[in-house]
N, C-alpha and C positions, 0 to 999 in steps of 0.2 A: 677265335679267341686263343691266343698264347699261352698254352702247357708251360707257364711258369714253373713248376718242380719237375717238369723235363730237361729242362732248358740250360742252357752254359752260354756266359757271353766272355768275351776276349775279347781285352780293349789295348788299342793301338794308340799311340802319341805318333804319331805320322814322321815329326824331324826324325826322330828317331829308330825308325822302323826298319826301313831300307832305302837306297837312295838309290834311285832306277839312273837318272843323267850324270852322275858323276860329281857335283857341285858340293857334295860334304852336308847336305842337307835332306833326310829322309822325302818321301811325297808318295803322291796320291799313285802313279803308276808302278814304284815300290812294293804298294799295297796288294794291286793287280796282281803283280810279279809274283807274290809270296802265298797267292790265295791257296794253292794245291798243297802247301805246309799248313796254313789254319783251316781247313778242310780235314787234315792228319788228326787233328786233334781230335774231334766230334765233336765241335762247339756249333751251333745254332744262330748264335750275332757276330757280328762284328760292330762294337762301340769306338767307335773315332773322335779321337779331340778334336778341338776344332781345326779347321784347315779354310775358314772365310778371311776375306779379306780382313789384314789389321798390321798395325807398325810393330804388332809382335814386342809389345813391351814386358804383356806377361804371356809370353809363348802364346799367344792367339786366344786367348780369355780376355782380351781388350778389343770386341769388335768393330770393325768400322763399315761392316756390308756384311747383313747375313743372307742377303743372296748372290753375291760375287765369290768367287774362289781366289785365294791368296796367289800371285803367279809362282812363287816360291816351291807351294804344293804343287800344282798342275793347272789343268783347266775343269770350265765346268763338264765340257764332253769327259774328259778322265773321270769326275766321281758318277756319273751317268753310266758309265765302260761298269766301275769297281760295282754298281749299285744292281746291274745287270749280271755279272759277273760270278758275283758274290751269290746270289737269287740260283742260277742255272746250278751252282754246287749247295744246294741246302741253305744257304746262309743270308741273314737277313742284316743288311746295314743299318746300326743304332747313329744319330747325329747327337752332339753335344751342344746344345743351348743354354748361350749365355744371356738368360735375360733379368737376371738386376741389375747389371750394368752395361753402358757401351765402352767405347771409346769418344775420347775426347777428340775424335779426327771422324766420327759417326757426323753425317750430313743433319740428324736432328740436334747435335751439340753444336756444328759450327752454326747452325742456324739460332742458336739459341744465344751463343756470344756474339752475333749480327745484334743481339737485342728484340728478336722476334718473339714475342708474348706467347705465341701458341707452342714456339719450342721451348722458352723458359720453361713453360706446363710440364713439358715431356721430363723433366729433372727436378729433383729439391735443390731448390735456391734458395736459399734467406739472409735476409737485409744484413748488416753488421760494417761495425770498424775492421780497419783492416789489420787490428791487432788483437781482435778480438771475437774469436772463433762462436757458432751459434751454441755451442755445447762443445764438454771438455772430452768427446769420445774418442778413441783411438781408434787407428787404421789397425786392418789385420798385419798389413806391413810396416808397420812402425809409422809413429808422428801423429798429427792430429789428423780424423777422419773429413776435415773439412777444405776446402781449398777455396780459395781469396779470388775476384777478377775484378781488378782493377775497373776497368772499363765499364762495368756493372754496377759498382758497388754493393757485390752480393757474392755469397758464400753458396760452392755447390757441394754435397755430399758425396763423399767414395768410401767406400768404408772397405779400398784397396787401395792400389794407387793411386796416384792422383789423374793417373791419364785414363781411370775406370771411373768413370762419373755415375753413379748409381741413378735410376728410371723413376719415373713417380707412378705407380703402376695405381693409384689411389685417380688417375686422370683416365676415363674409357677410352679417348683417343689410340694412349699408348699401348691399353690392353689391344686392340683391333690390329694395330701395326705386328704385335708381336702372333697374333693370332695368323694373320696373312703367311707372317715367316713360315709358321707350321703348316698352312696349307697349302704353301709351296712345296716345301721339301716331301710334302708326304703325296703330292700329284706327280715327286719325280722317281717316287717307288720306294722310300725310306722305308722301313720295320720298324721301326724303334728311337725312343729320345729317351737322353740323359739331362735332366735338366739343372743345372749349375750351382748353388749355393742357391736355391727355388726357395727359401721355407725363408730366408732374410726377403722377400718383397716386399711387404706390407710393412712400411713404418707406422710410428704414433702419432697421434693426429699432434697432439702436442711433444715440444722437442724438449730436455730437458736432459742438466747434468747428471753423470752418474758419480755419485762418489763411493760405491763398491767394486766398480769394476772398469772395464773397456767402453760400456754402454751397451755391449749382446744384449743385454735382459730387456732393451729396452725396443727393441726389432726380431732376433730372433722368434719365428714362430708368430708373426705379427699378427694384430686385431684382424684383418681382414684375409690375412694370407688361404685358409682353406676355402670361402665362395672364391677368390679367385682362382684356383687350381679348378674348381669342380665347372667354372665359367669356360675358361681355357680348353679345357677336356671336352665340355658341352658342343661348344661354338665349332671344334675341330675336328670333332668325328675320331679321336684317337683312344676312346675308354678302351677298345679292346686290343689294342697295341700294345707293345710293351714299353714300357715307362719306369723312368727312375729319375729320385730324386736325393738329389746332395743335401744333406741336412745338415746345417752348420750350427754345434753348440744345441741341439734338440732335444724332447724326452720325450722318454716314450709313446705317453700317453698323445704327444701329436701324431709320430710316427704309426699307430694305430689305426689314428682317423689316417692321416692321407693313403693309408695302404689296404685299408678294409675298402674291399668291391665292395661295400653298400653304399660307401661314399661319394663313389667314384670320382676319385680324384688322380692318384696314379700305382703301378701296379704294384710298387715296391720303394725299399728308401736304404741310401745308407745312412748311416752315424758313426761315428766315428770315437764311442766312448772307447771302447777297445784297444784303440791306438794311441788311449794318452795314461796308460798304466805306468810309463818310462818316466812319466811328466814329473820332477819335481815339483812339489807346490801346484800340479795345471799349469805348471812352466814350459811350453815347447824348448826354450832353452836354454833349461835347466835338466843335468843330465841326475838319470837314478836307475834301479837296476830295475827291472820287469816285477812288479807287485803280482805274481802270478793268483794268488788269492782274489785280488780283487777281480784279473783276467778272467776266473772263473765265475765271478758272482756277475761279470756284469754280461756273459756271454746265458747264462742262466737265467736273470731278467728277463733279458731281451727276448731270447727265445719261447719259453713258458709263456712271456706279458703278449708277446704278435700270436703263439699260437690259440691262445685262450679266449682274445679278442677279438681274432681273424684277419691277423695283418701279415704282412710279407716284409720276411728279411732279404735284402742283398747283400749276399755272404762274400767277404773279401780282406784277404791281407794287406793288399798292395793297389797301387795307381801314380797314376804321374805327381801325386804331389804329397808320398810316401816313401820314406826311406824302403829298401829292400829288405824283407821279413825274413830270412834266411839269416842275414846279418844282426837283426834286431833283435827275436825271441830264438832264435837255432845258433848254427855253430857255421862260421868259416872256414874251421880247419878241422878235426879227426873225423866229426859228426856230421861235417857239410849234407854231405848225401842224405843218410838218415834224417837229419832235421829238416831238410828240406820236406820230404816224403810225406815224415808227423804231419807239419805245419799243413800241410795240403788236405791229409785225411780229413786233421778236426774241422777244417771249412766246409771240404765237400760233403760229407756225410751230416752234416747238420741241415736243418730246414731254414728252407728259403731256394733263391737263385745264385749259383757262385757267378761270382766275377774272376778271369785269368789276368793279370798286368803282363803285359807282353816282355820275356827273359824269367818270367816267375817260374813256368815250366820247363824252367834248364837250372832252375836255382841260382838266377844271377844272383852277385852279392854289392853291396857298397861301393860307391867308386876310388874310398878311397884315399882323396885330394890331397897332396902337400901343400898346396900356396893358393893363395884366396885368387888367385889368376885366373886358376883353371875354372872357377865358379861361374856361371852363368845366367842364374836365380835372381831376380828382381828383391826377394824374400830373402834371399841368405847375404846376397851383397849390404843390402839395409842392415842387417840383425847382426852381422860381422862388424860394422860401423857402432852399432850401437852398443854390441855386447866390448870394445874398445871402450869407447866413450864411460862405460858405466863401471870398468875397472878391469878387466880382464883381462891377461897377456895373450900376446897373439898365439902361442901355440895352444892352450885353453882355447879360445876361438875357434880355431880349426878343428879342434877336438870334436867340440859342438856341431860346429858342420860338416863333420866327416858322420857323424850321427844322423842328424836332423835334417837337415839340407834337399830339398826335394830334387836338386839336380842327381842327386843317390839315384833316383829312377828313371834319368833322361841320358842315361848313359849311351851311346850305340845299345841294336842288338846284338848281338854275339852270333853272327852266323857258321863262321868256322874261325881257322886257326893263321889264315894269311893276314896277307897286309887289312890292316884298318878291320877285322874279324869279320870280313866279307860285307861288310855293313854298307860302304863307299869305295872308288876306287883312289878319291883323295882324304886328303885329312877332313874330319867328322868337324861340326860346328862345334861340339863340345868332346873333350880326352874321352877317350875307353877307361873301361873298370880295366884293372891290371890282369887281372884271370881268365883272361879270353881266349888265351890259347889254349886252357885247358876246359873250359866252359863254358861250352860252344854248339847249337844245332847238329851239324856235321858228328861231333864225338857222340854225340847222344842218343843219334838213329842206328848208331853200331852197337850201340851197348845197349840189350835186351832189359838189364838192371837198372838202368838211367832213370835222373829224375824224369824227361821229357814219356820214357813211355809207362813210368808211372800216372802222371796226369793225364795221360789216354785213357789208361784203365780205369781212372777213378771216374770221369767222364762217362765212361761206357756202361760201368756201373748202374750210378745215375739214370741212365735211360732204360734197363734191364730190369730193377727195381722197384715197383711204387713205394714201398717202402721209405726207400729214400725220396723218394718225389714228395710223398704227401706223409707221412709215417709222423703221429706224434711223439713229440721229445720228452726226455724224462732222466734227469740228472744222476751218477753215480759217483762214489766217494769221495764228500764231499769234506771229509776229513782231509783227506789226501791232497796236501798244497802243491804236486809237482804233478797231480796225478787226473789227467783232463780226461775224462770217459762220460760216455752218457748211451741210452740204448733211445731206439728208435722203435714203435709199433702202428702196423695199418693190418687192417684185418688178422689173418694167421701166420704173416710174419713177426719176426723180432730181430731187426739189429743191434747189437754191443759195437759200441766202437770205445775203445781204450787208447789214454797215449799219454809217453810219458813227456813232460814238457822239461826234464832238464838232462844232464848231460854227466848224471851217474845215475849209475845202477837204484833202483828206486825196490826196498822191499815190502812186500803187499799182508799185511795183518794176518789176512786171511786165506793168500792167497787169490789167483781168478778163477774160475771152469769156465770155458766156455766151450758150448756143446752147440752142435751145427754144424754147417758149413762154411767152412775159409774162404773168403771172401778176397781176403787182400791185406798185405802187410810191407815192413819193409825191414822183416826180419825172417830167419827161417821158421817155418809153422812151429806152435808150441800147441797144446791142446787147454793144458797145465802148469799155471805158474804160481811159481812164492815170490816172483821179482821179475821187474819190467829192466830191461838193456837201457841204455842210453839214448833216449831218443826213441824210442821203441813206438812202432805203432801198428795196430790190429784189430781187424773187424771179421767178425763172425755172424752168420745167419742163420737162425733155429725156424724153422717152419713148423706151426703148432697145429695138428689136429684138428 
């Protein structure tokens, strides 16, 4: 069974990792290449996006074989190498399962535009004009969530692109196919699945307009969605794997159920309320400053609601389809370092499992973009089109997607400070952030202070600790808008973790004490304070009698 509150996973986007042949394209012997660096860390998994066969429309989230390897990446001996590899130094490979949707280039879709009845089944089809959608839901990338086939006379669901044809997982067929896939990959020595926007599977039996919203309310968290997770888990043998699932638009109270071991359903979840505190209105793009108030109420929820009920958080700032956290709540320029540091404490030191985005432990920041060229996003290409169309001058646009834009996280790595930041030896598929010669691997393992062996330490922590492994949480000044602290207790310990979330000087009513042992900071030790620095952040450990 997997020490969940021992554990660290680091997740790779593969393009973007390393590019072992030279093509301007990360892959899978990259990954190889770079093992004895995420080995440095003390992290436990390695999660890899996808790397199966697909036309790569949304970077390999549009599958067309999830047991073929993209040639792009490598082969399948290569992730068999990494899967071995990875095992002999500690580390267990997590896979990334996309299954509410495929690709519309998937052998059960083109079988399905053949007019084959058993693969119609495998997708929601429904009847209609061809001007006239079965419901008025929107796609998460903009337009109507429904797409037209001629040839059919029937509308099939994506509620992404149009070349993401969402599954009908309500058909047992599809559920077995998708079952198989797992117990392939996990007879080829996998550790761990990530499983995709999982909690959207189960639509409503009946389809039907929304006129409050997008249509989420009306799939999110679906009728059937938890027996099929607990089915899935059953039939695969993987309850005591590690497990995560992507929870799109969720409350808590699901995330409970699928994450309590009585359920058994999987080990843990993200959500993602934490990351729409910037949201104007719940407007991805719509820009506002960080409601840190709310930051703190909904991180208190969440934490208190899974520990009281017995669920598991996957703690995390960043991932591939996440602007850069450093750029977003920290600073780019006097505070970089420091807010980097903060940003890291308050994840690690809280309960649950952290998640690393690969460049998060060097503090990459934004990439940046001046011109909608450089973009490469399926998602921000559309939303730049739209956010046009809907009134916006182009550099307002840009603005937004130098923000929002999930390509922010698909930037190269930042290995060193030469050509192409060690990344490739030709030009990358997508620009460098511009700071790469100063924020870089290489710079990071010279400097003792650096953000990269800060995240060692907090890592190492973690394992040294139960405390932090299992330690219940328990909120601190809660007055205090800038001022994110909370303590932790398992048995006759007690953690304080304190930190200040802005980027002045913050003075404390009362003062701190904190009495113990120094733990870790990313300021010089204080014992005693009437005020937190800029960015300030500090953990102390009291052992009680």
């Amino acid at each position: 069974m997997t020490d969940l509150g021992k554990s660290t996973v680091y997740q790779i986007y593969p393009k973007s990792f390393y590019d072992s042949n030279g093509d301007g394209i990360g892959d899978i012997r990259g990954i190889i290449e770079k093992l004895d660096y995420i080995q440095s860390l003390g992290v436990d998994y390695i999660w890899c996006t996808p790397f199966f066969l697909s036309p790569l429309n949304d970077n390999g989230y549009d599958v067309e074989n999830y047991l073929k390897i993209h040639p792009v990446f490598g082969t399948m001996e290569d992730v068999e190498e990494l899967i071995a590899k990875a095992e002999e130094r500690g580390m267990g490979i997590m896979l990334d399962m996309v299954f509410n949707h495929t690709s519309t280039r998937h052998e059960w879709f083109q079988k399905a535009l053949a007019g084959e009845k058993e693969y119609i089944d495998y997708y929601i089809f429904r009847e209609g004009e061809e001007d006239t959608p079965p419901t008025n839901w929107q796609s998460k990338f903009g337009g109507s969530a429904w797409e037209y086939v001629p040839s059919l006379k029937k509308w099939y669901l994506r509620l992404y692109d149009r070349t993401q044809a969402d599954l009908n997982w309500e058909n047992p067929k599809v559920r077995e196919e998708l079952k198989e896939v797992i117990r392939f990959w996990k007879k080829k020595g996998v550790k761990g699945f990530r499983f995709d926007v999982v909690n959207l599977i189960s639509k409503p039996a009946v389809f039907e307009d929304d006129f409050q919203g997008d249509g989420r309310r009306f799939y999110c968290d679906g009728p059937h969605v938890h027996e099929f997770l607990k089915e899935l888990v059953r039939d695969t043998g993987i309850k005591d794997m590690i497990t995560v699932g992507e929870m799109s638009s969720t409350t808590l109270e699901n995330c409970i159920r699928y994450s309590n071991p009585e359920e058994k359903e999987l080990s843990m979840c993200f959500n993602f309320h934490h990351l729409k505190v910037d949201y104007k209105d719940g407007d991805k793009w719509e820009l506002m400053p960080p409601d840190y108030r709310k930051l703190k109420s909904l991180f208190e929820d969440w934490q208190t609601g899974m520990q009281k009920y017995h669920g598991w958080n996957a703690l995390f700032w960043c991932n591939h389809d996440q602007p850069r956290i450093v750029s977003r709540f920290g600073d780019e320029g006097k505070y970089w370092k420091e807010s980097a540091k903060m940003l890291a404490t308050m994840i690690h030191m809280l309960r649950g499992t952290p998640y690393i985005y690969q460049g998060e432990e060097l503090g990459m920041t934004n990439a940046g973009y001046q011109d909608i060229c450089q973009y490469q996003d399926v998602e921000s290409i559309n939303y730049y089109d739209i956010m046009l169309k809907a009134g916006k001058g182009r550099e307002e646009a840009l603005e937004v997607l130098r923000q929002r834009s999930r390509d922010n996280a698909r930037t190269p790595m930042q290995w060193d400070a030469g050509a192409y930041a060690g990344f490739s030896k030709q030009e990358p598929w997508i620009a460098l952030a511009g700071n790469y010669q100063s924020v870089n691997v290489e710079n990071q393992e010279k400097d003792k202070d650096s953000v990269l062996n800060y995240y060692r330490k907090l890592i190492a922590l973690r394992k040294e600790y139960p405390v932090i492994q299992k330690g219940a949480v328990a909120f601190l000044y809660p007055e205090q808008e800038k001022i994110f602290a909370f303590r932790r207790i398992w048995e006759n310990q007690e953690l304080f973790v304190i930190n200040n979330l802005s980027g002045q000087v913050v003075s404390m009513e009362d003062g701190i004490t904190c009495e113990g042992k120094y733990l870790i900071g990313n300021y010089p030790v204080k014992k005693e304070w009437n005020q937190l620095e800029p960015y300030e952040s500090i953990v102390y450990l009291k052992e009680r009698i």
